[in-house]
SESE-351730 format. One record per residue: chain; residue number from 1; x, y, z of N, C-alpha, C in turn. Coordinates in steps of 0.02 Angstrom, whole numbers. Example, Ala and Ser with C-alpha at 12.3 -4.5 7.8 and 13.67 -1.06 7.14 Angstrom:
2
{r A 1 {660 -284 390} {615 -225 390} {660 -165 390}}
{r A 2 {642 -112 354} {684 -53 357} {645 2 394}}
This chain:
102
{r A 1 {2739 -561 2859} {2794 -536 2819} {2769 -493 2761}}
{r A 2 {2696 -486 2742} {2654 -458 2691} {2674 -389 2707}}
{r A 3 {2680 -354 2773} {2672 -284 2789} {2736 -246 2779}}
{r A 4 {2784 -296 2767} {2855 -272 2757} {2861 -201 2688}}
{r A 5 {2853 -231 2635} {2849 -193 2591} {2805 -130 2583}}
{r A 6 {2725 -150 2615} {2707 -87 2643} {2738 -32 2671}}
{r A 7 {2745 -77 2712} {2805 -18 2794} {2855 25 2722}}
{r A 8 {2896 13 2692} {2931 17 2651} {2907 71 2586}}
{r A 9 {2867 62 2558} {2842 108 2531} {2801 162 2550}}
{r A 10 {2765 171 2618} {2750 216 2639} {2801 261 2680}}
{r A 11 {2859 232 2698} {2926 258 2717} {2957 314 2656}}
{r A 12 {2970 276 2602} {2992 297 2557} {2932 385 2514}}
{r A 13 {2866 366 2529} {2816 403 2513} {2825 489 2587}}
{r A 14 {2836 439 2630} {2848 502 2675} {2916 529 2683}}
{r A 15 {2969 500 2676} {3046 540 2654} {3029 587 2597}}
{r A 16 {2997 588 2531} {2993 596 2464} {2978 680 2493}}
{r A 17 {2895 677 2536} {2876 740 2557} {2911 774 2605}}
{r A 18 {2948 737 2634} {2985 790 2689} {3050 799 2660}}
{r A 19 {3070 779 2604} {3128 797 2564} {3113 868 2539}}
{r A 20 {3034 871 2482} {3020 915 2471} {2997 966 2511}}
{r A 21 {2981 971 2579} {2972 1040 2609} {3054 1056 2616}}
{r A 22 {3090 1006 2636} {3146 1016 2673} {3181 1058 2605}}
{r A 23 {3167 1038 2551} {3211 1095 2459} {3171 1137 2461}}
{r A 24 {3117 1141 2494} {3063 1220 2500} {3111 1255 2529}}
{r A 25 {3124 1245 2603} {3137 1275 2660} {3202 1314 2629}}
{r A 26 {3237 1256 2603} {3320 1274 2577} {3343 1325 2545}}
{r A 27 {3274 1321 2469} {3263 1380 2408} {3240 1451 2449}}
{r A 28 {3202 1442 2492} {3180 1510 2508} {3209 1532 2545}}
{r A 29 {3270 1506 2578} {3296 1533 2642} {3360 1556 2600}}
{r A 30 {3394 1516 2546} {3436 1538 2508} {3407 1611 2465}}
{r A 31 {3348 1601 2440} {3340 1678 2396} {3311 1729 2434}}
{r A 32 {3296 1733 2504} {3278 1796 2537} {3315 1786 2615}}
{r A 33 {3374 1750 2627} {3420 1741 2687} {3360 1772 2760}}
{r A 34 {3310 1749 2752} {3274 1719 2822} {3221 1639 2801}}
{r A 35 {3226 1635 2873} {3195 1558 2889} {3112 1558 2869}}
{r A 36 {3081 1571 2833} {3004 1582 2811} {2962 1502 2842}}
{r A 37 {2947 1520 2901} {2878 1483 2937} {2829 1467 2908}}
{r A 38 {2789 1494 2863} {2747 1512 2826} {2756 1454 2777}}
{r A 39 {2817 1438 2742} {2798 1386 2677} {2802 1311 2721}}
{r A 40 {2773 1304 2783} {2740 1234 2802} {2686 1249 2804}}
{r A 41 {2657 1301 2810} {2566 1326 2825} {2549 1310 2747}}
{r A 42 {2582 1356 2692} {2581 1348 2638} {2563 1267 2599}}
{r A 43 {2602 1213 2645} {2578 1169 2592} {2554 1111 2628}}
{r A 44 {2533 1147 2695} {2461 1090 2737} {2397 1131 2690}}
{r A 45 {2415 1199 2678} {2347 1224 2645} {2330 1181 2559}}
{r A 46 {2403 1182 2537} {2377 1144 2459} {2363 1068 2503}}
{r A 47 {2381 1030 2519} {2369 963 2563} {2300 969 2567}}
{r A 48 {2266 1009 2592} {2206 1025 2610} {2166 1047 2565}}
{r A 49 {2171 1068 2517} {2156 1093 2462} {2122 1024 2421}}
{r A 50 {2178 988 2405} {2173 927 2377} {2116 885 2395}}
{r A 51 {2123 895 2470} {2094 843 2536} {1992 870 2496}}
{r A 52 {1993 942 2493} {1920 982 2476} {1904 956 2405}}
{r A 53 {1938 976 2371} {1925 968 2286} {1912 879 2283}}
{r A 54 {1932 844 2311} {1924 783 2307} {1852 755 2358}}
{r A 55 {1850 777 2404} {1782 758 2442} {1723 803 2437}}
{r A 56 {1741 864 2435} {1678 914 2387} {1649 903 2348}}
{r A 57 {1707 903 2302} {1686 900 2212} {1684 859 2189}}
{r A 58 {1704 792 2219} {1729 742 2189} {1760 728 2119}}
{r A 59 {1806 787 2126} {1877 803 2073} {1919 736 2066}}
{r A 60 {1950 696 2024} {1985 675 2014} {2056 709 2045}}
{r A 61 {2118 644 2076} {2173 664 2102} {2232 727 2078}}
{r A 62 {2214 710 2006} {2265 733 1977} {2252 820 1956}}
{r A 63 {2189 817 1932} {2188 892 1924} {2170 919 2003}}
{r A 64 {2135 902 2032} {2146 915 2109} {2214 941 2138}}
{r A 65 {2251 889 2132} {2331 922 2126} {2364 966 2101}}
{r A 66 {2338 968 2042} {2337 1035 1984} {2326 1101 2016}}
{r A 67 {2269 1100 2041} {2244 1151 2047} {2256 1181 2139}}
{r A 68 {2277 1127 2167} {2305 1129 2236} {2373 1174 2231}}
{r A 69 {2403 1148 2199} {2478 1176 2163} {2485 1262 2164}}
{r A 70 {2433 1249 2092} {2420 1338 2092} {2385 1360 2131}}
{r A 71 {2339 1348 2192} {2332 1377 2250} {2381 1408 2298}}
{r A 72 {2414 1349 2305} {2464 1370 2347} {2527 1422 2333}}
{r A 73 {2540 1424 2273} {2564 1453 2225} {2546 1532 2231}}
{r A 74 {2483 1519 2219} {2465 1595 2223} {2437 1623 2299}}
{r A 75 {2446 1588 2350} {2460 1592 2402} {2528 1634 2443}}
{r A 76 {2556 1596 2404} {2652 1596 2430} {2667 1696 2391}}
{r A 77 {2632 1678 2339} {2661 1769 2296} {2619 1810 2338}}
{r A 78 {2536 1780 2351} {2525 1853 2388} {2545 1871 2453}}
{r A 79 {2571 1806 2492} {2597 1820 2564} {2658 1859 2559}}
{r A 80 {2716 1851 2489} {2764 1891 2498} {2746 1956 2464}}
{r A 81 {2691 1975 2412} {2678 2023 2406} {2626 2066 2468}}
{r A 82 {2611 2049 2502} {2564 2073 2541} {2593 2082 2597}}
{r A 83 {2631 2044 2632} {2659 2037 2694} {2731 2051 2710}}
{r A 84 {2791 2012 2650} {2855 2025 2667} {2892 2068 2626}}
{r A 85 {2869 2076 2574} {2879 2151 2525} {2871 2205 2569}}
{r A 86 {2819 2234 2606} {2815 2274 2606} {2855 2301 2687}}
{r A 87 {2889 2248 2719} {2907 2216 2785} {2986 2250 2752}}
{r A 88 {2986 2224 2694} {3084 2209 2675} {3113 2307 2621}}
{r A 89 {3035 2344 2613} {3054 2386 2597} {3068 2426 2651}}
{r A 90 {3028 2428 2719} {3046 2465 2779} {3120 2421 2818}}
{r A 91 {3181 2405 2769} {3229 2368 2806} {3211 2329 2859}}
{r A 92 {3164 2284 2875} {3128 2261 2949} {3209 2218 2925}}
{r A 93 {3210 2184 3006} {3275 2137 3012} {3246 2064 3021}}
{r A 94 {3274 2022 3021} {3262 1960 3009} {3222 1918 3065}}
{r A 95 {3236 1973 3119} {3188 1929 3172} {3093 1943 3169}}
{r A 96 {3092 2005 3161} {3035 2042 3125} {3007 2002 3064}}
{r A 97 {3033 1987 3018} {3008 1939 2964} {3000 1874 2978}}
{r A 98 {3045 1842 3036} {3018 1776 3051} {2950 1789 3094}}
{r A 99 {2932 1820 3135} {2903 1838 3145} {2846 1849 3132}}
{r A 100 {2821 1893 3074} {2790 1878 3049} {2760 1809 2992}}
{r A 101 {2816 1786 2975} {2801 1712 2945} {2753 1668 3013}}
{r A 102 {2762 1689 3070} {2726 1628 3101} {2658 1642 3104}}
């Protein structure tokens, strides 16, 4: 009966993150009306990020996270500056931009 509460908080730990991609998905699809593929790559890369700075460097969690954050961060601006900016000034249509998100 010990594993109950486990089960339970790792439930609650994995709703928490798929809440937050799922208000990713929501925000970006609301401020540029296509489906962007790209912000799940986006934050297996900070995930991963974390995963380096912590077994590399042996960084502490928190600035690890810190700095995972603004990775990904500055990830997400140059993919839309690099990739869908310049996609959305040639009118490309929405299938073309999902498209390229994958």
């Amino acid at each position: 009966m010990s594993i109950v509460p486990q089960l339970i908080l790792n439930s609650i730990i994995a709703a928490s993150i798929y809440t937050l991609i799922a208000l990713g998905f929501s925000l970006i699809y609301n401020a540029t009306k296509f489906f962007n593929l790209a912000h799940g790559a986006v934050a297996a890369v900070g995930g991963y990020a974390v995963f380096f700075l912590t077994s590399r460097f042996g960084m502490d969690m928190w600035p690890a996270i810190l700095i995972a954050v603004m990775f990904s961060g500055l990830l997400g601006w140059a993919l839309d500056k690099f990739v869908y900016r310049p996609l959305r000034r040639k009118k490309a249509s929405n299938m073309i931009l999902l498209v390229a998100s994958l």
